[in-house]
C-alpha positions as semicolon CSV with decimal commas, in nm:
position;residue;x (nm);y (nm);z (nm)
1;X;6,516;11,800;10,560
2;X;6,650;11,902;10,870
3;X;6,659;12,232;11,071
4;X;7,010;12,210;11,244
5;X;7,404;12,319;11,227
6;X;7,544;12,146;10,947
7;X;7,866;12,057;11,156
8;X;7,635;11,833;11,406
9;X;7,414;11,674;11,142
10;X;7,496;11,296;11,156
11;X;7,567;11,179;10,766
12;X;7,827;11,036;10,609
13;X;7,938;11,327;10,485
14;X;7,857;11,704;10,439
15;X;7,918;11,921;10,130
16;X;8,073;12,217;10,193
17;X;8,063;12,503;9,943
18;X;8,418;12,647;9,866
19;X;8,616;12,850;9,616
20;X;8,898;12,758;9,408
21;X;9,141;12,709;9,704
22;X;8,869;12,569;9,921
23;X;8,797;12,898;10,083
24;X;8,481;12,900;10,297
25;X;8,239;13,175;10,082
26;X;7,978;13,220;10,333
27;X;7,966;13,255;10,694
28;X;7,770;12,904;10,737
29;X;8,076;12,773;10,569
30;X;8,305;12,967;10,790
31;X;8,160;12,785;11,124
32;X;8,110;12,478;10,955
33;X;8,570;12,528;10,935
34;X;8,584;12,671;11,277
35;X;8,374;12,320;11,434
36;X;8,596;12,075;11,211
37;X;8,913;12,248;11,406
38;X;9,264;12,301;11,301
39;X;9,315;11,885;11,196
40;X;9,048;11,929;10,923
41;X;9,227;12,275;10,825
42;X;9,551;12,095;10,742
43;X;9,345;11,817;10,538
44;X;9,186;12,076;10,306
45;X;9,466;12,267;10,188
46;X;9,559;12,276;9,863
47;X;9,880;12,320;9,614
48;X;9,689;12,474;9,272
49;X;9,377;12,582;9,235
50;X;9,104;12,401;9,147
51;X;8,808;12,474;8,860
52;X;8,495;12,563;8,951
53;X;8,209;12,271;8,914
54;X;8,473;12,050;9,113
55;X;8,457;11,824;9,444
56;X;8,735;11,702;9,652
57;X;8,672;11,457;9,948
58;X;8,901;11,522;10,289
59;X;8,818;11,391;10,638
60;X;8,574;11,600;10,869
61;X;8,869;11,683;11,108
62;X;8,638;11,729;11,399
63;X;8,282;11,684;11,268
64;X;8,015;11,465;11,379
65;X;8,053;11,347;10,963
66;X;8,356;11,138;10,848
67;X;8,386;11,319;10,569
68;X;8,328;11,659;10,405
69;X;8,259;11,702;10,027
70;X;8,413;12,027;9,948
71;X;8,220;12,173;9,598
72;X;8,360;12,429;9,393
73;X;8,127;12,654;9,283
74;X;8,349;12,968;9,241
75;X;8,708;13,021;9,040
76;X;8,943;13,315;8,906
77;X;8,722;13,263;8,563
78;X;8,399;13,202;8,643
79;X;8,176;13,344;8,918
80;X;7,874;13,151;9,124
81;X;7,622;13,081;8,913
82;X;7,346;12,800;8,866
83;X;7,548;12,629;8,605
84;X;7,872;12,654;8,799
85;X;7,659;12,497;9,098
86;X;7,503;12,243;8,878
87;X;7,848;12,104;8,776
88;X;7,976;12,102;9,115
89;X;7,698;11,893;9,241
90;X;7,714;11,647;8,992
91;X;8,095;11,609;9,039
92;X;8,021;11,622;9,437
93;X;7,763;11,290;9,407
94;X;7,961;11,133;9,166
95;X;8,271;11,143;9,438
96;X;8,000;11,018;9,748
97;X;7,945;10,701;9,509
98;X;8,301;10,635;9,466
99;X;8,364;10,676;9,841
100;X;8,072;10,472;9,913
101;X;7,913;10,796;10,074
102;X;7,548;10,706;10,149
103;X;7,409;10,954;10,331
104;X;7,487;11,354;10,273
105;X;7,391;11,654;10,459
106;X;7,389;11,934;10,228
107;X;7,356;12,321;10,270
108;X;7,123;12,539;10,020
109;X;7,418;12,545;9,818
110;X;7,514;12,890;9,703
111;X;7,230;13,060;9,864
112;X;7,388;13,154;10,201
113;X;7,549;13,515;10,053
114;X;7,561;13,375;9,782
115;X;7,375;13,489;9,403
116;X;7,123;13,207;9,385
117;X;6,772;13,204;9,596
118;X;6,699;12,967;9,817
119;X;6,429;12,804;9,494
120;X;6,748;12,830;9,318
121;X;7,005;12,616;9,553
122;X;6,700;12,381;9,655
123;X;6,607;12,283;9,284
124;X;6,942;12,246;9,182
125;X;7,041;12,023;9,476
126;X;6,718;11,787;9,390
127;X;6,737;11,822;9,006
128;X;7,135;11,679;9,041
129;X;7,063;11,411;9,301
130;X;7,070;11,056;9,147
131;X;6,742;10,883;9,126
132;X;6,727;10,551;9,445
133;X;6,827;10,224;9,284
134;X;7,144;10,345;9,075
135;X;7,462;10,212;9,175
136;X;7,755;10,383;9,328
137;X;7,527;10,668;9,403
138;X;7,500;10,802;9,736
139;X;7,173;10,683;9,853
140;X;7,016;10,959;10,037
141;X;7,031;11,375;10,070
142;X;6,956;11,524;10,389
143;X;6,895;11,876;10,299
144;X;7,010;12,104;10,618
145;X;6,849;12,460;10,682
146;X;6,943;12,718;10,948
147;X;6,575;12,824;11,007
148;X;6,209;12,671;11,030
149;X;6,073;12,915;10,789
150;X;6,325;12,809;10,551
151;X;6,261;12,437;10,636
152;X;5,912;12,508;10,536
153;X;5,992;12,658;10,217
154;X;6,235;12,464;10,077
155;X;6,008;12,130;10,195
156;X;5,743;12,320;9,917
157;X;6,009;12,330;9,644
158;X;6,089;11,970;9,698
159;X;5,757;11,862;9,676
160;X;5,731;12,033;9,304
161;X;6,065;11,915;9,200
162;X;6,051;11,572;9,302
């Protein structure tokens, strides 16, 4: 749990919460694009779009991470939601594993203006994070907040969850 800009957290790879082109949705999202520069805006573009509950790997363009872990928690059909989420993160640690991703720095993940609370995004991201010891799992989840308060509140819901 760290208290930090997502675009200078050193992992192997972030997650970035997008919509079915890989639109940013919040304005966390929208710096996170605007750090990676214009190199990582030509690797994220795509030619259809894609179903919400998916993840798609590109390279970090400009990032302190290799890698970003884009997670598509919004679509034409089917609006954020905690099942929508759910899916996406599954799909999102499932792709770190395959990669060989060990380390991930992840935002509250459709809590920044998005519907879900902060207990909401927290519980989800710990609920849908594989247990140590599996195999081609990513390995650990650095979870990054903007602010201490939320540091400290989110460090509570952890503690229940684990």
């Amino acid at each position: 749990m760290v208290v930090d800009d997502l675009a200078s957290v050193r992992v192997d790879a972030v997650l970035r919460p997008a919509g079915e082109s890989l639109e940013p949705l919040a304005a966390a999202t929208s710096r996170l694009d605007h750090s990676a520069g214009p190199r990582f805006a030509e690797e994220h573009r795509v030619t259809a779009p894609l179903e919400a509950g998916a993840a798609v790997v590109t390279g970090g363009g400009d990032l302190v991470a290799p890698f970003v872990i884009h997670v598509v928690i919004r679509d034409s059909a089917f609006p954020v939601t905690p099942v929508t989420v759910r899916r996406a993160l599954v799909s999102a640690w499932q792709r770190a594993g395959a990669w060989g991703l060990g380390r991930i720095g992840a935002p509250l993940v459709g809590a920044d203006g998005g519907p879900l609370s902060l207990e909401q995004s927290a519980t989800l991201l710990v609920e849908t994070f594989p247990r140590p010891g599996g195999a081609d799992h990513p390995a650990e989840l650095c979870i990054v907040v903007e602010r201490p308060e939320e540091r400290d509140a989110v460090e509570a819901i952890v503690r229940r969850t684990a």
